[in-house]
C-alpha positions as CSV (number, residue, x, y, z in Angstrom):
1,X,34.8,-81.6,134.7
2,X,34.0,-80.1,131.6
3,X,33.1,-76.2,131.4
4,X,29.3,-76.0,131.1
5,X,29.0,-78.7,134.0
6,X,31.4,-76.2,136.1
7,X,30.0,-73.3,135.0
8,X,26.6,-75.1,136.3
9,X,27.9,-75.9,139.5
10,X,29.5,-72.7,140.2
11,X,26.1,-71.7,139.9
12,X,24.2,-73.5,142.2
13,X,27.0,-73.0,145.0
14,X,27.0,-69.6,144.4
15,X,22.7,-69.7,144.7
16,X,23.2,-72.0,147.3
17,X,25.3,-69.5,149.4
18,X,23.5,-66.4,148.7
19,X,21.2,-67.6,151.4
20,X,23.5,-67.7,154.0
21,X,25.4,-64.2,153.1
22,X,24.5,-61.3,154.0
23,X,24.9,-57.6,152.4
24,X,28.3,-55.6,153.1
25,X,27.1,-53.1,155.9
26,X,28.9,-49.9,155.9
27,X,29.3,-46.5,157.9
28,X,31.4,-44.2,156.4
29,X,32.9,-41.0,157.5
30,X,35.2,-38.4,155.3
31,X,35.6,-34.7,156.9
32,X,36.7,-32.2,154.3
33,X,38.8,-29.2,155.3
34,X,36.3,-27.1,153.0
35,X,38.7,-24.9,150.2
36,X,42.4,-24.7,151.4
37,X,43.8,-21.5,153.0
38,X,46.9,-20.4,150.7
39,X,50.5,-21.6,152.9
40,X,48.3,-23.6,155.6
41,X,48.4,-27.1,156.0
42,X,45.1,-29.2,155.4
43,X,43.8,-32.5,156.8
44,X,41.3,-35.1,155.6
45,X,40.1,-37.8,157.7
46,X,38.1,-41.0,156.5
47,X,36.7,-43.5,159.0
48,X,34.7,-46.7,158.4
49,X,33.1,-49.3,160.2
50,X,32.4,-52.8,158.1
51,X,30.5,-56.1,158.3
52,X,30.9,-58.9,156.2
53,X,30.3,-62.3,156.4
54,X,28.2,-65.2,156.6
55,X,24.9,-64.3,158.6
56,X,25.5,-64.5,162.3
57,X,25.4,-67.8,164.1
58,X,24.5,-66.0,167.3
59,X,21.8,-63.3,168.0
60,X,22.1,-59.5,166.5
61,X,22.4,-58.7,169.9
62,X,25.1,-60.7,171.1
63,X,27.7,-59.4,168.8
64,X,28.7,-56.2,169.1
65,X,29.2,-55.3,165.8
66,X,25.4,-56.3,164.7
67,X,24.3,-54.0,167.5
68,X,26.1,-51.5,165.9
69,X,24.1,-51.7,162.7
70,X,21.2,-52.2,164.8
71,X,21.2,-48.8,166.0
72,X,22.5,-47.7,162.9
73,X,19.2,-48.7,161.5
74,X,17.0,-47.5,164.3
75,X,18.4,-43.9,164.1
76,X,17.3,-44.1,160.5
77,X,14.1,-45.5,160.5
78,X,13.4,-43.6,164.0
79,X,14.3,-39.7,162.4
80,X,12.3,-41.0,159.1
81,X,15.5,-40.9,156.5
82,X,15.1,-42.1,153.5
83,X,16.4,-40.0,151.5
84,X,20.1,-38.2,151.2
85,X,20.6,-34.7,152.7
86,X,22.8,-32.1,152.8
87,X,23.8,-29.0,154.6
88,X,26.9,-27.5,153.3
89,X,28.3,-24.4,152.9
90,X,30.5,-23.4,150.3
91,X,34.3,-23.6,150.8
92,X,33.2,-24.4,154.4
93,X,34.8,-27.7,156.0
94,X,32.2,-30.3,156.6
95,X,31.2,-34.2,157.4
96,X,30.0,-36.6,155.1
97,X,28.4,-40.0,156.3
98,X,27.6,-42.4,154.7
99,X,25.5,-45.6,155.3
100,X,25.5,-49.0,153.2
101,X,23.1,-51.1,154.8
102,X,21.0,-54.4,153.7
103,X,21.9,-53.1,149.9
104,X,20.4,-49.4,150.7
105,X,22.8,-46.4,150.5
106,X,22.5,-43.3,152.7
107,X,24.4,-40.1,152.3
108,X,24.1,-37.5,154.8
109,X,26.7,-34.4,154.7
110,X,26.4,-31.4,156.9
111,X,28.8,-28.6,157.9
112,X,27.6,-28.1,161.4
113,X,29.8,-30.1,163.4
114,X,32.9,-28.4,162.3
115,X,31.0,-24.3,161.7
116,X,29.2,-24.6,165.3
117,X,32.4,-25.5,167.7
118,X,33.4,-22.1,168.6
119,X,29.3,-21.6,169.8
120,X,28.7,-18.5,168.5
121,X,27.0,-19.7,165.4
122,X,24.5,-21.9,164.0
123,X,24.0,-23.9,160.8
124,X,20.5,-23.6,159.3
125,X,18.7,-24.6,156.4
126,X,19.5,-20.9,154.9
127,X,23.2,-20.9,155.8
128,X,25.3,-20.2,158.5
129,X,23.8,-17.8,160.8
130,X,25.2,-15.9,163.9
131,X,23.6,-16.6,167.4
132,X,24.6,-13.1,168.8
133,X,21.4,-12.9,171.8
134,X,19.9,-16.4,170.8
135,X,20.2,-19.6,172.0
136,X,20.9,-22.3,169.4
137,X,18.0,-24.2,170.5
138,X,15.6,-21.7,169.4
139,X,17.3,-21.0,166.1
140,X,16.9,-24.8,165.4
141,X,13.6,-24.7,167.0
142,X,12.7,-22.5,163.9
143,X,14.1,-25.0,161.6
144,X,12.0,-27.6,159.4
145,X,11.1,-30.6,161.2
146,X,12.9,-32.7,158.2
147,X,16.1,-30.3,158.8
148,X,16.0,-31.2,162.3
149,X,15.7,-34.8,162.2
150,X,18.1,-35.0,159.8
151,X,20.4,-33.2,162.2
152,X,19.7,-35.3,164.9
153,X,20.3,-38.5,163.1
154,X,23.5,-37.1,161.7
155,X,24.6,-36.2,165.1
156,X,23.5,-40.1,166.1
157,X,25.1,-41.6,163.6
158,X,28.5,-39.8,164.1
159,X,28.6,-40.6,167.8
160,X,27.8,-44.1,167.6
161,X,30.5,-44.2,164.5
162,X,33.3,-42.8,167.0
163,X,32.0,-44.3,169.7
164,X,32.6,-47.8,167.7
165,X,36.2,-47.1,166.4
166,X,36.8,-45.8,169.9
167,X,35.5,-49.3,171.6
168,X,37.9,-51.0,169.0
169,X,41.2,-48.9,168.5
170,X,41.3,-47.0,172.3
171,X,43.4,-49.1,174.8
């Protein structure tokens, strides 16, 4: 076959099977152990969950994976994200996730998970603040409505995440 005939139908094949393909789906998660401490060990952990592939033969629902995404998408379009965020704190550890879906990127970082475990303290939209007599909920309740669906659809999106690699890599 000579080359511009190849190159032609290359082409078409490729057109032809762009309509049954579908986008690379992607949730990512890196935690960053914030700025070393001189003579301690560090850690870093990255965790992703992927879809590839020809579209699905069988209903969203019936695969597991799809219903992943699906709820990936609903915690999205449900909190109103459509933009990236972030809630770091310097030299702080913190979580990044990251979602690659239907050929739209979203980047949410925040140090809360990691600064609020010992529960004497609460990340806000000014920095990390000590609860001392409050209750976290109140402190949060004071919080922008953005900052706090943003929070909650990070906190969504990381448990459905673990939950996932957990359902796949648990015995």
């Amino acid at each position: 076959m000579n080359p511009p005939r190849r190159a032609l139908v290359l082409a078409l094949a490729a057109l032809c099977m762009a309509g049954f393909a579908r986008a690379e789906d992607r949730v990512s998660i890196r935690y960053t152990p914030g700025y070393p401490l001189p003579a301690r060990s560090s850690e870093r952990i990255e965790l992703r969950v992927e879809r590839s592939g020809p579209a699905p033969a069988m209903r969203a629902e019936d695969q597991e994976v799809d219903r992943f995404f699906a709820l990936v998408q609903a915690t999205l379009s449900d909190s109103g994200i459509a933009r990236d965020w972030q809630s770091v704190i310097p030299d702080a550890p913190w979580i990044e996730i990251t979602v690659e879906l239907n050929g739209q990127r979203t980047r949410l970082a925040s140090a809360h998970v990691p600064l609020e475990r010992t529960g004497n303290r609460v990340v806000t939209e000014r920095g990390v603040e000590p609860l001392g007599e409050r209750t976290r909920e109140a402190v949060l309740a004071q919080q922008s409505e953005a900052h706090r669906r943003h929070r909650v659809a990070f906190d969504r999106l990381l448990a459905l995440t673990l939950a996932r690699v957990r359902a796949q890599l648990a015995p």
